[in-house]
ROVEX-936345 format. One line per field, with one value per residue: residue number from 1; z, x, y of N, C-alpha, C in turn. Coordinates in Angstrom, 2 decimals. Last residue first. Example, Ala and Ser with C-alpha at 12.3 -4.5 7.8 and 13.67 -1.06 7.14 Angstrom:
2
resi = [2 / 1]
n_c3 = [7.08 / 7.80]
n_c1 = [12.85 / 13.19]
n_c2 = [-2.25 / -5.69]
ca_c3 = [7.14 / 7.80]
ca_c1 = [13.67 / 12.30]
ca_c2 = [-1.06 / -4.50]
c_c3 = [7.87 / 7.80]
c_c1 = [12.90 / 13.20]
c_c2 = [0.03 / -3.30]
END
This chain:
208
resi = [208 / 207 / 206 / 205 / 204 / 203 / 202 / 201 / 200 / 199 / 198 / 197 / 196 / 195 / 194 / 193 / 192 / 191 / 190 / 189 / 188 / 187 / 186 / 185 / 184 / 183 / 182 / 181 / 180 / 179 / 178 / 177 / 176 / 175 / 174 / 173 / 172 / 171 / 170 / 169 / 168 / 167 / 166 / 165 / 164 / 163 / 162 / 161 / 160 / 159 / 158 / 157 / 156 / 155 / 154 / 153 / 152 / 151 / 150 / 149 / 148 / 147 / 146 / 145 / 144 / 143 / 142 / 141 / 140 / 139 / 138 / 137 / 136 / 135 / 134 / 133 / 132 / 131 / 130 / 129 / 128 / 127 / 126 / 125 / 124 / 123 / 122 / 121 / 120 / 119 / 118 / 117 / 116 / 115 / 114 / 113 / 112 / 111 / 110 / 109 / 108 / 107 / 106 / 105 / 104 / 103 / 102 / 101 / 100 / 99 / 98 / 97 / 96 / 95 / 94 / 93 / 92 / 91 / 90 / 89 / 88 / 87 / 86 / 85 / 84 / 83 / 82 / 81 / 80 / 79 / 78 / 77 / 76 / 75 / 74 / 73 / 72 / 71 / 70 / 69 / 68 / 67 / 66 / 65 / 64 / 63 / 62 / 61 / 60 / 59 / 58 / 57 / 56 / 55 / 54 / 53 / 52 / 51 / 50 / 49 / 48 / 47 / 46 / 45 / 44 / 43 / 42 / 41 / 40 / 39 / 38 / 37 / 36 / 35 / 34 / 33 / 32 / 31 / 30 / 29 / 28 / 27 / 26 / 25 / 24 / 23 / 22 / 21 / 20 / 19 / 18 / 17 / 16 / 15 / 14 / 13 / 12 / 11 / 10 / 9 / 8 / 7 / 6 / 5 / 4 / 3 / 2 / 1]
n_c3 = [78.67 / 76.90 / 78.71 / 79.38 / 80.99 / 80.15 / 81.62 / 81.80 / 80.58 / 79.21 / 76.56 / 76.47 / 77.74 / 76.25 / 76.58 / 76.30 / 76.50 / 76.69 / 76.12 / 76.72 / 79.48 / 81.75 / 84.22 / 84.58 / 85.30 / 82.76 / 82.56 / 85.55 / 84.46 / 82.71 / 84.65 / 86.42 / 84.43 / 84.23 / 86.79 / 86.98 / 86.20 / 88.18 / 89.22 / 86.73 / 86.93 / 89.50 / 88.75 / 86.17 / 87.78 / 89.60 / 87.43 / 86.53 / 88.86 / 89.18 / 87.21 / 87.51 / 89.34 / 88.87 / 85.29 / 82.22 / 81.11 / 82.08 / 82.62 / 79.53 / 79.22 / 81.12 / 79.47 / 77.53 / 78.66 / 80.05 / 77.47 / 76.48 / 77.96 / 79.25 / 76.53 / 75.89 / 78.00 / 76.97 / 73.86 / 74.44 / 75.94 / 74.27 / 72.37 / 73.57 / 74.79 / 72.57 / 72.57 / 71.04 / 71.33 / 72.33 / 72.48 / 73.83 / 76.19 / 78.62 / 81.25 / 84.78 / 87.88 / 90.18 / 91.49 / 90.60 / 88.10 / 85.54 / 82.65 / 78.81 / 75.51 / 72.83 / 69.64 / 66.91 / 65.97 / 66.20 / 65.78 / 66.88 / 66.46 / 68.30 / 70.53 / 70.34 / 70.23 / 73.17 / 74.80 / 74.01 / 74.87 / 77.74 / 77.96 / 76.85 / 79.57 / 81.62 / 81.75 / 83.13 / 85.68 / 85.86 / 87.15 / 89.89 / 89.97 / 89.42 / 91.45 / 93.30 / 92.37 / 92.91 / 95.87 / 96.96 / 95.77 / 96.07 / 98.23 / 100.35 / 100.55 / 98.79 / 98.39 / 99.56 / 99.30 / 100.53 / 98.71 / 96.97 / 98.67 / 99.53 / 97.45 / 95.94 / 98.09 / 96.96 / 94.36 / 94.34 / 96.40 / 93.97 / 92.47 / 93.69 / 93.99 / 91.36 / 90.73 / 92.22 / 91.11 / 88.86 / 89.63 / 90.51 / 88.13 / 86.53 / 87.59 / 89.64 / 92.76 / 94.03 / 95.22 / 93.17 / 91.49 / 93.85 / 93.32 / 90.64 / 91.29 / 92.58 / 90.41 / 89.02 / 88.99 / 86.90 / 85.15 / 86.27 / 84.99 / 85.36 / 83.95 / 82.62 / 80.37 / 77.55 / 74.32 / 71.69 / 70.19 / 71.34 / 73.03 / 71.07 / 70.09 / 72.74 / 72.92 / 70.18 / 69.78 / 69.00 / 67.47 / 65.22]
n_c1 = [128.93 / 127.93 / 126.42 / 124.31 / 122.82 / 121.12 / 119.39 / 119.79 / 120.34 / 122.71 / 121.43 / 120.42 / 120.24 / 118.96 / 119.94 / 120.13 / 121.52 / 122.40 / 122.28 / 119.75 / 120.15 / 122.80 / 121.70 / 119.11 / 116.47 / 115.49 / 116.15 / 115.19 / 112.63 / 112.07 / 112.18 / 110.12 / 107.90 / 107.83 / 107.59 / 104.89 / 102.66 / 100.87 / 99.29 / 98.20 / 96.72 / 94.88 / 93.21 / 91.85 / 90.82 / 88.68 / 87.88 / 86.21 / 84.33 / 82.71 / 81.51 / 80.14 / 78.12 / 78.07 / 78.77 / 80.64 / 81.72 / 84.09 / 85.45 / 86.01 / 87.88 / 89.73 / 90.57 / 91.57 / 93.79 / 95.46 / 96.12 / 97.93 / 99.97 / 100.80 / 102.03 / 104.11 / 106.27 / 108.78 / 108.55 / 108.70 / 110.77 / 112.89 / 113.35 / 114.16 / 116.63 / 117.01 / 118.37 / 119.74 / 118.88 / 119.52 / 115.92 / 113.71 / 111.16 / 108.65 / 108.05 / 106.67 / 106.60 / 106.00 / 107.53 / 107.29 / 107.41 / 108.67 / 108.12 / 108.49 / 109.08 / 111.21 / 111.14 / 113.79 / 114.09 / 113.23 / 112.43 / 110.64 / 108.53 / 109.15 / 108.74 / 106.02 / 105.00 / 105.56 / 104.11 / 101.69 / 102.62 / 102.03 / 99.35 / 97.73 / 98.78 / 97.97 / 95.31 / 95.20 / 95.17 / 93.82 / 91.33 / 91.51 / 90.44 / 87.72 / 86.99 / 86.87 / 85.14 / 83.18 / 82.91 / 83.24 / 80.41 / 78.35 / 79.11 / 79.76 / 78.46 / 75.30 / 73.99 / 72.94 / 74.75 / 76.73 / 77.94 / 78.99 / 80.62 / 82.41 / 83.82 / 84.36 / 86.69 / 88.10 / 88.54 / 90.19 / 92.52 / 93.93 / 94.26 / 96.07 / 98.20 / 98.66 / 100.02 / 102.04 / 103.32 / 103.98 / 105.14 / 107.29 / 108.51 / 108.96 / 110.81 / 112.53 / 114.03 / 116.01 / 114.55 / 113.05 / 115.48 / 115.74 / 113.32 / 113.39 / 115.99 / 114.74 / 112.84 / 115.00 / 115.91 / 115.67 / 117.35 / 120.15 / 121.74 / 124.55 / 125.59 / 127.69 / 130.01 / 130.35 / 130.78 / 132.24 / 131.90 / 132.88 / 131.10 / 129.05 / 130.65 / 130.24 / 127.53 / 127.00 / 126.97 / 124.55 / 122.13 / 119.51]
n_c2 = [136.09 / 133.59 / 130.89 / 128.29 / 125.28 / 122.44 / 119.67 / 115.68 / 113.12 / 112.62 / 112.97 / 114.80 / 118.02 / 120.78 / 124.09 / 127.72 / 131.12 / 134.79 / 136.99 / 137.51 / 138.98 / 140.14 / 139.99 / 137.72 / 137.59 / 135.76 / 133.37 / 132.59 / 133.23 / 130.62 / 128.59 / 129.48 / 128.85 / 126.26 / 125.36 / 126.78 / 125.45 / 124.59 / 126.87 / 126.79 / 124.03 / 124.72 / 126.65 / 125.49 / 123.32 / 124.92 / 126.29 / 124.36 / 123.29 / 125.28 / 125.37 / 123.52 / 123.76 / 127.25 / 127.75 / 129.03 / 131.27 / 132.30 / 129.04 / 129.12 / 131.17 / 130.08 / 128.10 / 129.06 / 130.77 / 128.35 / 127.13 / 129.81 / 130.43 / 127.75 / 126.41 / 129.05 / 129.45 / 128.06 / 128.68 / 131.52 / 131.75 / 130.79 / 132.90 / 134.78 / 133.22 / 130.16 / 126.73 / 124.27 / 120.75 / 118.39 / 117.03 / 119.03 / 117.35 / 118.21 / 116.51 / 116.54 / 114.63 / 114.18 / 112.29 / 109.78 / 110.37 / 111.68 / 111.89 / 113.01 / 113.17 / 114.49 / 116.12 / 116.84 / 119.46 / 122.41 / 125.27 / 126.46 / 125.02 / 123.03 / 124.21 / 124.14 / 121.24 / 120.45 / 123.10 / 120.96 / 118.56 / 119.38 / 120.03 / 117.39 / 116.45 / 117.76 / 117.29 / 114.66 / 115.56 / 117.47 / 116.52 / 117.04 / 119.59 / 119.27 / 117.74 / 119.48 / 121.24 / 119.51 / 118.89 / 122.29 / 122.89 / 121.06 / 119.32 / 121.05 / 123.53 / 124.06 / 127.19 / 129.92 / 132.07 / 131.58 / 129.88 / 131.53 / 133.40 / 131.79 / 131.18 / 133.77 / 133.50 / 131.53 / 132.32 / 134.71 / 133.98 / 131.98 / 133.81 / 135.70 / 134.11 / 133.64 / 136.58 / 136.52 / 134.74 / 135.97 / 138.61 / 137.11 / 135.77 / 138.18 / 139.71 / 137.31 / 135.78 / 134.50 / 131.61 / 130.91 / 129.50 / 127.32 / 126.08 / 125.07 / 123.41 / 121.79 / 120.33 / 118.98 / 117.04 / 114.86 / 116.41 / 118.30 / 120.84 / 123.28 / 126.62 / 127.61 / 127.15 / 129.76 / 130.60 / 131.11 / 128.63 / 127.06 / 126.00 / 125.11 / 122.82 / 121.09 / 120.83 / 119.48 / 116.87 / 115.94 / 117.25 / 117.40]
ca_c3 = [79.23 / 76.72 / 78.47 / 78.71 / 81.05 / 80.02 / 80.83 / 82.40 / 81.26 / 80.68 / 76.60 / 76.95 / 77.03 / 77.03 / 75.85 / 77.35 / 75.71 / 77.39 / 75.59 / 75.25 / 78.91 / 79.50 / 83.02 / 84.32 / 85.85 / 83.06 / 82.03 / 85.16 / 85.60 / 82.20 / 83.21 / 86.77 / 84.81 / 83.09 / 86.40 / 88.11 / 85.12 / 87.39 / 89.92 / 86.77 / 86.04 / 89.49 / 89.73 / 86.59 / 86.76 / 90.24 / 88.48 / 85.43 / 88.42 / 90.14 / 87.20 / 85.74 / 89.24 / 89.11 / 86.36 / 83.47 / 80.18 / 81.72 / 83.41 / 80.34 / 78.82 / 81.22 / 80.56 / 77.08 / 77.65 / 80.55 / 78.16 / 75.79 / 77.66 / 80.32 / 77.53 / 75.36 / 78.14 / 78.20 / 74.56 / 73.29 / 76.14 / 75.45 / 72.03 / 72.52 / 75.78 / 73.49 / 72.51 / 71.75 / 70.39 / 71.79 / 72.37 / 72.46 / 76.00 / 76.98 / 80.61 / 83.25 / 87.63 / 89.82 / 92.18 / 91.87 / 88.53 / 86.88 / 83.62 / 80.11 / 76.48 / 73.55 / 70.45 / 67.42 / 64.83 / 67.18 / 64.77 / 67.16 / 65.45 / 66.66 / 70.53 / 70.65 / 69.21 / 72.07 / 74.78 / 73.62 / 73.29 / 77.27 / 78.16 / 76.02 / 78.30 / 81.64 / 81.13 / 81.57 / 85.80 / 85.98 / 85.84 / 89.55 / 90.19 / 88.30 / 90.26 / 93.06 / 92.81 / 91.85 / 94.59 / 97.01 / 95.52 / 95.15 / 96.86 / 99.92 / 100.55 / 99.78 / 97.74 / 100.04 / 98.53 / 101.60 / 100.38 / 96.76 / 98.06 / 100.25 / 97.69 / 95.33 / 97.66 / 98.80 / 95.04 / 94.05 / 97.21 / 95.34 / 91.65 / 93.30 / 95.22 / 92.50 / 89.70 / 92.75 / 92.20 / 88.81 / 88.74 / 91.29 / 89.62 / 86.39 / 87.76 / 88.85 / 91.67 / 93.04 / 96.14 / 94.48 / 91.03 / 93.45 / 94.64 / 91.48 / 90.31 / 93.05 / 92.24 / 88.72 / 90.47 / 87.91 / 85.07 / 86.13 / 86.44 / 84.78 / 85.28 / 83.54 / 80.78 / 78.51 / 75.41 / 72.99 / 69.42 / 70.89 / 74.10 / 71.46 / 69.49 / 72.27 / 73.47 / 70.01 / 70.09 / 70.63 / 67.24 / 66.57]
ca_c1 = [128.52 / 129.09 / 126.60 / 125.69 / 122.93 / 122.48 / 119.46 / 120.29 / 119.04 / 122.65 / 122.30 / 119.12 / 121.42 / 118.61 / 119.83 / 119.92 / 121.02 / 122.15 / 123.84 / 119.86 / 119.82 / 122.22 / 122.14 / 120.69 / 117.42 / 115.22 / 116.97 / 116.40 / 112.92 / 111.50 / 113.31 / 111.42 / 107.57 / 107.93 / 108.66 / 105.95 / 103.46 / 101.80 / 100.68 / 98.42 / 97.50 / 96.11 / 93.98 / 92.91 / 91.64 / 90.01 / 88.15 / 86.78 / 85.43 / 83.94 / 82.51 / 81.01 / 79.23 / 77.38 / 77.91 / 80.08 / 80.03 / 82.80 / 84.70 / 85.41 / 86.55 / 89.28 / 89.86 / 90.51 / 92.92 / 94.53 / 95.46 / 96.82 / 99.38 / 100.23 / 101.24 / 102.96 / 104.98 / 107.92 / 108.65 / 107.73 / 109.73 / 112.43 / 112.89 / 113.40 / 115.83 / 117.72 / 117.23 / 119.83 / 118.52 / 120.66 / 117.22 / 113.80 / 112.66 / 108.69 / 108.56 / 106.73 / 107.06 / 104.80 / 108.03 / 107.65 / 105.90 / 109.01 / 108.09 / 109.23 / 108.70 / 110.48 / 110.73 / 112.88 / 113.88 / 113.99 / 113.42 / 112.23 / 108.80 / 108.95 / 109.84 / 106.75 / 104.77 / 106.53 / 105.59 / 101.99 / 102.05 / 103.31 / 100.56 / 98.06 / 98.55 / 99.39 / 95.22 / 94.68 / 95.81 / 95.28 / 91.74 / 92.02 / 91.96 / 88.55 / 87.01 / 88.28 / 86.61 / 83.36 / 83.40 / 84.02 / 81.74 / 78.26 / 78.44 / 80.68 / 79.89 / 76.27 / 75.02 / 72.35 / 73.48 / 76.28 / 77.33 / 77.84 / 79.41 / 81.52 / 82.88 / 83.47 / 85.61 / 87.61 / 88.27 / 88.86 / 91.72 / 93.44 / 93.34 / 94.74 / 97.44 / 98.37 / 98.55 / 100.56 / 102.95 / 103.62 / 103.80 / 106.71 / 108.26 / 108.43 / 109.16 / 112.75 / 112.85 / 116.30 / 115.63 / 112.35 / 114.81 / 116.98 / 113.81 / 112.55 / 116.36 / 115.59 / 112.47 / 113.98 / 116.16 / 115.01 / 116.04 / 119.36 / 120.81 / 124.05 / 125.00 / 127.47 / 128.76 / 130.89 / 130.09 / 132.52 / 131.60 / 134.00 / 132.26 / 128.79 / 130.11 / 131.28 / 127.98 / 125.92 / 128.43 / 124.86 / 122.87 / 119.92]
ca_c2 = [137.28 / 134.29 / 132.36 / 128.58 / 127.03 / 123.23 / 120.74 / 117.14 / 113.42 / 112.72 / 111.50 / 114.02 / 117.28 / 119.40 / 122.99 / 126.83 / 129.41 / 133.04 / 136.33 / 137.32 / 137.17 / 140.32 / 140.99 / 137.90 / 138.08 / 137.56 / 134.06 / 132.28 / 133.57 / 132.17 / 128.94 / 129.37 / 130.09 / 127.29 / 125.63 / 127.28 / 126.36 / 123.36 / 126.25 / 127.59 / 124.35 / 123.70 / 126.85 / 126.74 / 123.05 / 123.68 / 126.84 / 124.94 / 122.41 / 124.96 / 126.44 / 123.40 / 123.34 / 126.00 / 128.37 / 128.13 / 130.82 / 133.11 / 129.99 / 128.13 / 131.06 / 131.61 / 127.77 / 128.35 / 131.18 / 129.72 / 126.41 / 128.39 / 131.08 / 128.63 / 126.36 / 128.50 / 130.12 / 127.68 / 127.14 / 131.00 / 132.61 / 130.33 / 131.19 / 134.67 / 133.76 / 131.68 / 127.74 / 124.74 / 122.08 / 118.94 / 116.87 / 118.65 / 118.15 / 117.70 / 117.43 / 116.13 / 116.01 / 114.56 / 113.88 / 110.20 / 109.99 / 112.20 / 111.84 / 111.79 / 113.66 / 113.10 / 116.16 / 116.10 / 118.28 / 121.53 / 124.30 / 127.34 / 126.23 / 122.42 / 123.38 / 125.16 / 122.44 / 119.88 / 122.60 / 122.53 / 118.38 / 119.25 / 120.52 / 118.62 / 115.71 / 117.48 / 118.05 / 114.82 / 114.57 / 117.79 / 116.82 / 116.05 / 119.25 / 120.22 / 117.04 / 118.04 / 121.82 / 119.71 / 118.32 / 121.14 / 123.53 / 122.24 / 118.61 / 119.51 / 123.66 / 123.23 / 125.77 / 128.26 / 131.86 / 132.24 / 129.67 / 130.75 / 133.81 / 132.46 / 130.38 / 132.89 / 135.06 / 131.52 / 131.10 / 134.44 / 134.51 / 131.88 / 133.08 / 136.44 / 134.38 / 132.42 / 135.51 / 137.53 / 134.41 / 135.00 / 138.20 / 137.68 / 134.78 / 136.90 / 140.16 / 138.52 / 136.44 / 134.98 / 132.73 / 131.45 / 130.37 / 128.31 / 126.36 / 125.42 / 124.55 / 122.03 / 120.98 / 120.35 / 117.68 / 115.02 / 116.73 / 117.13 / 120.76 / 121.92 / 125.59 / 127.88 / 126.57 / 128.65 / 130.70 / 131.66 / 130.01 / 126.95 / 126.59 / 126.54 / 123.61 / 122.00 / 121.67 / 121.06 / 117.55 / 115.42 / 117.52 / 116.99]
c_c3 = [79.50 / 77.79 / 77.47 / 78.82 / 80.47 / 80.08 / 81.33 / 81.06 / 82.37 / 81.35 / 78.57 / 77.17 / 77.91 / 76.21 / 76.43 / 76.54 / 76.63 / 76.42 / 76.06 / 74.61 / 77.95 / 79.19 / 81.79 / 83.52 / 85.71 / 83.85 / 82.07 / 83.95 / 85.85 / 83.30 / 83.21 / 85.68 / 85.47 / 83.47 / 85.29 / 87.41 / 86.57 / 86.59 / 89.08 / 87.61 / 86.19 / 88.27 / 89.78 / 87.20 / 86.40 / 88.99 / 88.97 / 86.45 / 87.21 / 89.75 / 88.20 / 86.32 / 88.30 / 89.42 / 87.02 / 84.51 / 81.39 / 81.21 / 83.29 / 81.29 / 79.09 / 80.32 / 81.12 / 78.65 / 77.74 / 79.91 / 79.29 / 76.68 / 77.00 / 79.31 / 78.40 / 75.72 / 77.77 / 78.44 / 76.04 / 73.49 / 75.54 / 75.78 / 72.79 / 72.48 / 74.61 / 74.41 / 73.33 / 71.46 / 71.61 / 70.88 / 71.68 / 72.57 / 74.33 / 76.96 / 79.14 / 82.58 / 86.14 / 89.00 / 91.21 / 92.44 / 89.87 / 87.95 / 84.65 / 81.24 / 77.55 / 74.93 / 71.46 / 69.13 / 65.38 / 65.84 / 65.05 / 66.46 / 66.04 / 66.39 / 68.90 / 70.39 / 69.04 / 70.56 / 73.48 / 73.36 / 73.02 / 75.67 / 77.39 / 76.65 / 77.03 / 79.84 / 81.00 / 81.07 / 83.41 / 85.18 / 84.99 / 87.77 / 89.52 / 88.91 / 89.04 / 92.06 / 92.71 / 91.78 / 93.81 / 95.96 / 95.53 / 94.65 / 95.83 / 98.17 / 99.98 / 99.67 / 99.32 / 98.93 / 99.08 / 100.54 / 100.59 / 98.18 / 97.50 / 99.88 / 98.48 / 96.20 / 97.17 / 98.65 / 96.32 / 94.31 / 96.19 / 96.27 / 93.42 / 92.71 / 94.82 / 93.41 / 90.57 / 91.88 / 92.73 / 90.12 / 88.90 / 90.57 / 90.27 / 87.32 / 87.51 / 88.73 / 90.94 / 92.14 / 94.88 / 95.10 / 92.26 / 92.68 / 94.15 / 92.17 / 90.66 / 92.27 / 92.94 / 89.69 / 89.73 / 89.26 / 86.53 / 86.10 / 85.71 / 85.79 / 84.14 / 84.76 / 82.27 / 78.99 / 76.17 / 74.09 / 70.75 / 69.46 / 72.52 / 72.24 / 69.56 / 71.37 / 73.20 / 71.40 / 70.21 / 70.51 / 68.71 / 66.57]
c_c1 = [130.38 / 129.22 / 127.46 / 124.98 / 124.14 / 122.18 / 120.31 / 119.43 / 119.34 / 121.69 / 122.15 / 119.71 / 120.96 / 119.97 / 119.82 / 119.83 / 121.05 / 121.69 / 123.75 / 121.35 / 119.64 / 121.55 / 121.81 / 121.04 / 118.74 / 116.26 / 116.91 / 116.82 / 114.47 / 113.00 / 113.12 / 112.27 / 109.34 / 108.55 / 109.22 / 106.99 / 104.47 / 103.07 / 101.65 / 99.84 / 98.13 / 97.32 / 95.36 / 93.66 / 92.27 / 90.99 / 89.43 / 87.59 / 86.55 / 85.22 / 83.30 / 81.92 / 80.46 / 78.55 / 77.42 / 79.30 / 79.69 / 81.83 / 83.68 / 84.24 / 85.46 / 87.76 / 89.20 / 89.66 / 91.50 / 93.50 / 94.66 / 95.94 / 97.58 / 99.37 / 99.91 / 102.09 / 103.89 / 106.84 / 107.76 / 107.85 / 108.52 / 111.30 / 111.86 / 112.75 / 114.49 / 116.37 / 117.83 / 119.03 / 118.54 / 120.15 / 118.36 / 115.63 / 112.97 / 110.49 / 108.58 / 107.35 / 107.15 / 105.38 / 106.91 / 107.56 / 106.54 / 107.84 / 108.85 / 108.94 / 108.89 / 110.29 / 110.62 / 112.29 / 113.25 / 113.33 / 113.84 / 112.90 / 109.40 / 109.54 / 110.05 / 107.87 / 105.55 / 106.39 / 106.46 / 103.64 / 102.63 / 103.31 / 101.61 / 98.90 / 98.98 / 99.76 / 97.16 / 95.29 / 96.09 / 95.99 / 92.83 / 92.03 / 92.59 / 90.18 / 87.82 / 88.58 / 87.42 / 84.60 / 83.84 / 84.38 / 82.73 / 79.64 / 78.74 / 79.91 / 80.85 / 77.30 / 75.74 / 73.08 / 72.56 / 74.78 / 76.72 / 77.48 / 78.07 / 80.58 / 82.16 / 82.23 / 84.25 / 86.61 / 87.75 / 87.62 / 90.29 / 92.29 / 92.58 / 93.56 / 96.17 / 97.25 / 97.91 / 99.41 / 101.87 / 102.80 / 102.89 / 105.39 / 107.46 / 107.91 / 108.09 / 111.47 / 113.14 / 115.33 / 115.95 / 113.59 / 114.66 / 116.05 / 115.18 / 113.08 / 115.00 / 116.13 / 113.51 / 113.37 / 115.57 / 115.29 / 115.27 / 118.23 / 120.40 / 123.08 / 124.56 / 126.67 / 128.39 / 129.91 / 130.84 / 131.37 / 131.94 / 133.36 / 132.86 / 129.71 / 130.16 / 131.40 / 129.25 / 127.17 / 128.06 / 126.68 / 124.08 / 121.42]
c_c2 = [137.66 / 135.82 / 132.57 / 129.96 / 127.16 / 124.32 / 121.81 / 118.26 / 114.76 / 113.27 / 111.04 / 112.85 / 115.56 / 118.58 / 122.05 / 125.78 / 128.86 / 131.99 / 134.70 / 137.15 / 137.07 / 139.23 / 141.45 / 139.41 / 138.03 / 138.23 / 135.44 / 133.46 / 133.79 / 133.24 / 130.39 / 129.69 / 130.76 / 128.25 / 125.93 / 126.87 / 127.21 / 124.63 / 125.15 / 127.56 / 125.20 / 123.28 / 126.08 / 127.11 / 124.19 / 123.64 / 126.16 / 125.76 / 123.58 / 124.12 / 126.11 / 124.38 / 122.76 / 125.32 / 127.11 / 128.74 / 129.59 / 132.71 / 130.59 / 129.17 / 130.05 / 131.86 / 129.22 / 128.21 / 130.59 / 130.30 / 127.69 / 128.03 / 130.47 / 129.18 / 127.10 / 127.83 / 129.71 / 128.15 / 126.77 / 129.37 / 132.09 / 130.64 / 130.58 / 133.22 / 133.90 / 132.11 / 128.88 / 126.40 / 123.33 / 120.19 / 117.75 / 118.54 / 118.17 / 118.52 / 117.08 / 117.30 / 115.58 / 115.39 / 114.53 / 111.38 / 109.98 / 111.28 / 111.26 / 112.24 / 112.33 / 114.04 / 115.19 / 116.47 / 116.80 / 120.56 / 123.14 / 126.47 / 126.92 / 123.91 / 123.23 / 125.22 / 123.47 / 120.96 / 122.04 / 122.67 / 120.15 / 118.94 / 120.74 / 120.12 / 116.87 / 117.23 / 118.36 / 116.03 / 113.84 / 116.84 / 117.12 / 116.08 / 118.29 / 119.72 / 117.92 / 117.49 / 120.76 / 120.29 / 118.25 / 119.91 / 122.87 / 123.07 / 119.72 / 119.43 / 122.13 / 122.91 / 125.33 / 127.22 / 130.66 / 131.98 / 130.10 / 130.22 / 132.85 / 132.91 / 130.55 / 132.03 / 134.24 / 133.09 / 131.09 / 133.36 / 134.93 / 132.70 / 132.13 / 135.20 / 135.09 / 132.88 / 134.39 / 136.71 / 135.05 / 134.20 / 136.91 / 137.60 / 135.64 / 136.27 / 139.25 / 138.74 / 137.59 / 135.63 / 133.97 / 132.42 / 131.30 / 129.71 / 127.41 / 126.77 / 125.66 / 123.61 / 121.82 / 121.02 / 119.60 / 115.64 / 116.07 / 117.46 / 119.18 / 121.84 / 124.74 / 127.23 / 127.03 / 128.34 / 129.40 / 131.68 / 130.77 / 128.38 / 127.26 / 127.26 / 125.21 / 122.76 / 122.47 / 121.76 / 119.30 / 116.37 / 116.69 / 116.75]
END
């Protein structure tokens, strides 16, 4: 860990290009959206397709005789609200991820106003390679398991395994942003990015 890592990297030839506070991540969010690369788009057709299985589904069990509050609904809240746990081994993923690009330490920290968590690994600064394998791991993991969830549920195991897909899936938006950030630049393998945890910010540098 390293707290002088920035000048460091001005002084191998990169400069700084954007600073963002961690708690205005909504905001960087939002910048991404104006700016999609195939990432954000993908990403979003994944939403709307996990969406319109959902409302496909539930017509179908309806239309079978399940009752729309007890049979689907519930259990659908109860997979949401699971979120509320499954943040847990989220961000654990994240910190793992973080480990085997070399980071030496890991702290994690919420946002409980703006519903917003992060695992940062202080003054380690990560490339697009890296990145890919930090912010994805997650998504990629936790989808997996729940994807198998699904194919062996039935009922209301599946609604709930369903809700908890659905709402993880939107949680990985601002994975999904970083990702997003470094695709659409030119050259993003001249990019790094690094938590600079003294000023609760994370750093965009180039040399481009």
């Amino acid at each position: 860990m390293n707290p002088h890592i920035e000048e460091e990297l001005i002084q191998q030839g990169y400069y700084v290009s954007e600073r963002w506070k961690i708690n205005n991540v909504l905001g960087f969010i939002r910048q991404e959206l104006e700016q999609k690369s195939y990432w954000l788009r993908g990403f979003q057709l994944l939403l709307a397709f996990l969406l319109s299985m959902g409302i496909a589904f539930a017509y179908i069990d309806i239309s079978r005789g399940a009752a729309w509050f007890y049979d689907v609904l519930l259990p659908l809240g109860f997979g949401l609200l699971a979120m509320l746990v499954m943040v847990i081994p989220h961000e654990i993923i994240h910190g793992i991820a973080y480990k085997m690009t070399g980071a030496q330490k890991v702290i994690y920290g919420a946002d409980w106003k703006q519903m917003v968590f992060h695992a940062s690994a202080p003054y380690h600064p990560i490339n697009f390679k890296e990145m890919l394998l930090v912010a994805l791991a997650p998504f990629v993991v936790i989808t997996s398991l729940l994807v198998i969830g699904l194919s062996t549920a039935s009922g209301s195991w599946w609604w709930a395994f369903y809700g908890l897909l659905l709402i993880h899936t939107q949680g990985c938006f601002g994975d999904f942003a970083m990702v997003n950030f470094f695709a659409r630049q030119s050259r993003p393998y001249d990019w790094v990015t690094f938590d600079d945890s003294g000023k609760e910010a994370f750093v965009m540098l180039t040399r481009e």
